[in-house]
N, C-alpha and C positions, 0 to 999 in steps of 0.2 A: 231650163238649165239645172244641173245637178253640179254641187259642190261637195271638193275631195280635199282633203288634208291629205300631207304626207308626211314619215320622219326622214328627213335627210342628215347622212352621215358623207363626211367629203375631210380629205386633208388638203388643209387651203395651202399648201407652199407655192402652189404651180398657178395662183391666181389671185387679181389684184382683190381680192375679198368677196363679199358675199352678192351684195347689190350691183345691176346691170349698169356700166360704163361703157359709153362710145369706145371702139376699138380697144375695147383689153377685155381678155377673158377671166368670164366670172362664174360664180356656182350658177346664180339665176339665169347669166345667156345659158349655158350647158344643158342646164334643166328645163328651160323652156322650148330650147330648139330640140330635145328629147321629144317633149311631151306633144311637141307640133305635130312631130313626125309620125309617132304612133296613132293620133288619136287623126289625123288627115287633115288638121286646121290649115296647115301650109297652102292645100290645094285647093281648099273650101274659100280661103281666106287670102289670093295669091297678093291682094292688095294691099294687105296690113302687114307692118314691119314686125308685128308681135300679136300673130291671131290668140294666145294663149298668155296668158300675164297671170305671174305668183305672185302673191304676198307671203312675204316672208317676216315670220316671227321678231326680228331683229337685224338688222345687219352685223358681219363680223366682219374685222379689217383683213386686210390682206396678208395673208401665212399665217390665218387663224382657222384652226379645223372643227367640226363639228361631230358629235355623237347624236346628238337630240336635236337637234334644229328644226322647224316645222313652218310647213308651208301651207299654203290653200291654192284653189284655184279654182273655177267652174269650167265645165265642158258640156257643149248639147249633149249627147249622147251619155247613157247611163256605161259605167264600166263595171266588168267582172273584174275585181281585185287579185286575187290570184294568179290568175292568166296578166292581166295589164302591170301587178310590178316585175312578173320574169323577164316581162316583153324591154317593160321601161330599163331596168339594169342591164340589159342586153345592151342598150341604145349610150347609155351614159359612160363615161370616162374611167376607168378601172380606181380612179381615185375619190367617184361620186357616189354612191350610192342610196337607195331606198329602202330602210327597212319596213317600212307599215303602209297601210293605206288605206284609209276610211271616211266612209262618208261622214260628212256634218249636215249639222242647220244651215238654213239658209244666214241665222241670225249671227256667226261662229266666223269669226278673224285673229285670222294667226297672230298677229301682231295685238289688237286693242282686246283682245280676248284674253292675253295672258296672263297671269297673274303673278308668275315671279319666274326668273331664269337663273339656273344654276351654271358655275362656271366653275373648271379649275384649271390650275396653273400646277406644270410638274417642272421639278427642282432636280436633278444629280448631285448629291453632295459628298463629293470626293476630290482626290486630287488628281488623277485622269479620267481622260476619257475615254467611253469604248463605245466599239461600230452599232450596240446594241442598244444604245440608251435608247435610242428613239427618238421624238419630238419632247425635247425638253431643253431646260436651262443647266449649264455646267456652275456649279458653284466651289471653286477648293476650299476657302474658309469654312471651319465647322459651325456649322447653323444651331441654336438653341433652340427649339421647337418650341420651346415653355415660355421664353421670350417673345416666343413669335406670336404665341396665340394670345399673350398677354395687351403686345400692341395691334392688334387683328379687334381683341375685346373691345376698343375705344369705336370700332366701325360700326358695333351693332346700333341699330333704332334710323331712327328718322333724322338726316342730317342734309348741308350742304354741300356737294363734292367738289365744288369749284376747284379745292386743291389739286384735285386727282384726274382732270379730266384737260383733254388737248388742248393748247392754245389754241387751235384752228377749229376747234368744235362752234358752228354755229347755234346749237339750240342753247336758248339762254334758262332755258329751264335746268337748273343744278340738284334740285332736292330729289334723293331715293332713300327706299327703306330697306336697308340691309339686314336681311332675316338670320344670316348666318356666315361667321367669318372663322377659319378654323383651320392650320394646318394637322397633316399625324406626315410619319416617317415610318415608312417598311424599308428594312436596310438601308441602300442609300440615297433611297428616294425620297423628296417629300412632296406634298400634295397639300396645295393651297386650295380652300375650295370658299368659293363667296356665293351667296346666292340672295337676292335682291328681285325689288320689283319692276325694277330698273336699273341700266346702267349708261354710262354717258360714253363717247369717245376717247379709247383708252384707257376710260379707269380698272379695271382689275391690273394690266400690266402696268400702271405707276403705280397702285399699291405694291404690288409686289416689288417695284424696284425700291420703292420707300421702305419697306422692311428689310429688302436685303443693305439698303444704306445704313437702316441704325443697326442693322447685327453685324454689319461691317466694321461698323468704327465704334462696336460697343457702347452705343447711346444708351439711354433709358427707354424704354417700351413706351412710356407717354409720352416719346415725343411726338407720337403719332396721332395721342388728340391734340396737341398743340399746333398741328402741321394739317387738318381736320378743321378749329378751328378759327384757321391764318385763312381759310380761303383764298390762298393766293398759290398759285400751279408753281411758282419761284422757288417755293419754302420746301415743297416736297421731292424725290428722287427720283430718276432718272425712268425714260419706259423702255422695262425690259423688251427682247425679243419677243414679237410671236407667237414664236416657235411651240413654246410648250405649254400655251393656251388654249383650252378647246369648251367649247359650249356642248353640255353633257346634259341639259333638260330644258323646258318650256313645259311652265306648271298652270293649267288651267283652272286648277282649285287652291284654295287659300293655302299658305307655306305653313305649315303646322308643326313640323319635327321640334322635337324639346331632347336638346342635347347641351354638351358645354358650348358655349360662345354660339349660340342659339338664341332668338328673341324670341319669349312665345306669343305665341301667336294663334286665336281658333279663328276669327272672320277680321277681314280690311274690306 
């Protein structure tokens, strides 16, 4: 057996998220019924409902899109990369796509292999709207960026996210280590960007509705270690849309960058 990583890039609107669900379409059914079809698992394998299974780096919810995402999977047969991902994007949905594809070790999983994933959240901050924004959050109250990264700062290091993360999330594990929390603004965009060793269900989108709650109603920036921590999902605001969340990396070596609102960091 040979083992292939890939980077998938996909805009989730048109699917219920990333991981395979009975009857609703996902990045992984799409991908895996692709990868059947090219590589002949289908007919080799006419018995199994899934001759081909990804692992995938993380899950994203549903209308969450992806730059960096990264998958694995094994296939008997060795593939020519070149020829196999013009073949595989041929195959895939005009909203899925593959840009990379390389062999790994056998010892190399997309998911327990990772070592921090980067996310960000895009903002419009104006008072309309236009057809161009794209996948993003409409905001009309003028946002403080300075404010923003001051309560963003309370997120770095090693904490409990309980606040931050679904009611309905089942894993009871809450602690991650948030390497870097940090908005900037290019005209009237801004660009929330968190990147961590982990992240729980939903927590980047209640962060960001929890800072658009205290720029909203002009709280103080620390309420956001106080709401940090309350540990308690009650205390903090509401989860934004989506829409204008996308996973932009999956970092197999230690998170190292030294910037503002940056943890350094050389080995974890």
């Amino acid at each position: 057996m040979s083992k292939y990583a890939l980077k998938v890039e996909y805009i989730g609107t048109n699917y219920a998220g990333s991981q395979i669900q009975p009857e609703h379409r996902t990045i992984q059914s799409e991908l895996e019924c692709a990868l059947c079809t090219l590589t002949g698992s289908c007919k080799k394998n006419s018995d199994l409902s899934r001759p081909i299974k990804t692992i995938f780096s993380g899950r994203t919810d549903a209308g969450v899109h992806s730059k960096g995402q990264v998958v694995h999977f094994e296939t008997e047969e060795p593939i020519v990369a070149s020829r196999f991902l013009n073949s595989l994007n041929g195959l895939l949905p005009k909203d899925i796509s593959v840009s990379e594809i390389f062999e790994v070790p056998d010892d190399f999983h997309a998911q327990k292999s990772g070592r921090y994933r980067r996310y960000q959240y895009r903002i419009i901050n104006r008072q309309q709207r236009s057809v161009w924004d794209g996948h993003s959050l409409l905001v009309r109250k003028k946002l403080d960026i300075e404010r923003m990264n001051k309560a963003l700062g309370y997120l770095i290091g090693e904490h409990d996210f309980t606040s931050f993360k679904s009611a309905q999330a089942t894993d009871p594990a809450c602690v991650c280590v948030v390497y870097r929390a940090e908005c900037t603004k290019s005209g009237d965009e801004i660009t929330i960007e968190i990147v961590a060793n982990r992240f729980l269900y939903n927590m980047v989108r209640t962060i960001v509705g929890t800072l658009l709650y205290i720029e909203k109603n002009d709280l103080e920036p620390g309420l956001m270690k106080k709401i940090l921590d309350e540990k308690d999902r009650t205390k903090a605001g509401a989860t934004v849309s989506p829409d204008g969340l996308t996973l932009m990396e999956v970092g197999y070596e230690p998170y190292c960058r030294k910037t503002n609102n940056t943890m350094e960091i050389t080995e974890r």
